[in-house]
C-alpha positions in Angstrom: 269.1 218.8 39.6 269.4 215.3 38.9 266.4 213.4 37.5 266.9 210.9 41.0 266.5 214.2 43.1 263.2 215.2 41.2 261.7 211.8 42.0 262.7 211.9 45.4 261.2 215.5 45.7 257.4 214.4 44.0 257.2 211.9 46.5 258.5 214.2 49.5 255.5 216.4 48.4 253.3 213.8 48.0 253.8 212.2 51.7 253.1 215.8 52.8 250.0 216.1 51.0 249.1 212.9 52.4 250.3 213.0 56.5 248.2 216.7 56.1 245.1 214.9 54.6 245.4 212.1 57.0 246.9 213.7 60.3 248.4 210.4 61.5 251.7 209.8 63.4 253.0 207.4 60.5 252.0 209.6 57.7 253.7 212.0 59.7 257.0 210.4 59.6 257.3 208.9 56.7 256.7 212.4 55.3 259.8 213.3 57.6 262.2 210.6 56.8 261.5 211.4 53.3 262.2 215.6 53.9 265.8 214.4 55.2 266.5 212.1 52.7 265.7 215.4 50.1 267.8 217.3 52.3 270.6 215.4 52.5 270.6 214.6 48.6 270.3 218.5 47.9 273.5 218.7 50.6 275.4 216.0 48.3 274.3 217.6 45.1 275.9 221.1 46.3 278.9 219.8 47.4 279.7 217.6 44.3 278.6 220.6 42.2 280.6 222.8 44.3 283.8 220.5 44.1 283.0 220.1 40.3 283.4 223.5 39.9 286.6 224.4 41.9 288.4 221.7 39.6 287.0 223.6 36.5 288.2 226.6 37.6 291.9 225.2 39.0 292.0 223.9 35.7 291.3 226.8 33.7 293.6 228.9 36.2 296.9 226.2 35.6 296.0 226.5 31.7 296.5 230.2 31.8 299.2 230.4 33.6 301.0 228.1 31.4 300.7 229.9 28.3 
């Protein structure tokens, strides 16, 4: 988890604390916008991760085979 994704989470959880406390419409969504930023940068994170990882392992497998 990147340190970018952490910060972005505190403050997710922070707007929710606050739109809960406060019960207004713009607490309310600017909790929400920042819920679907999180969610899309935990989307991007898997996917890089996941790509990162599928290259490893292609790697590894073309290294084996070759010896």
């Amino acid at each position: 988890m990147t340190c970018e994704l952490r910060k972005a989470i505190t403050l997710k959880d922070k707007l929710y604390r606050q739109s809960k406390l406060s019960q207004t419409d713009t607490d309310k969504s600017h909790y929400k916008r920042q819920r679907n930023t999180v969610n899309n940068m935990k989307k991007h994170a898997r996917q890089l991760f996941s790509k990162n990882f599928n290259d490893t392992l292609e790697t590894l497998n073309t290294h084996d085979s070759q010896s």
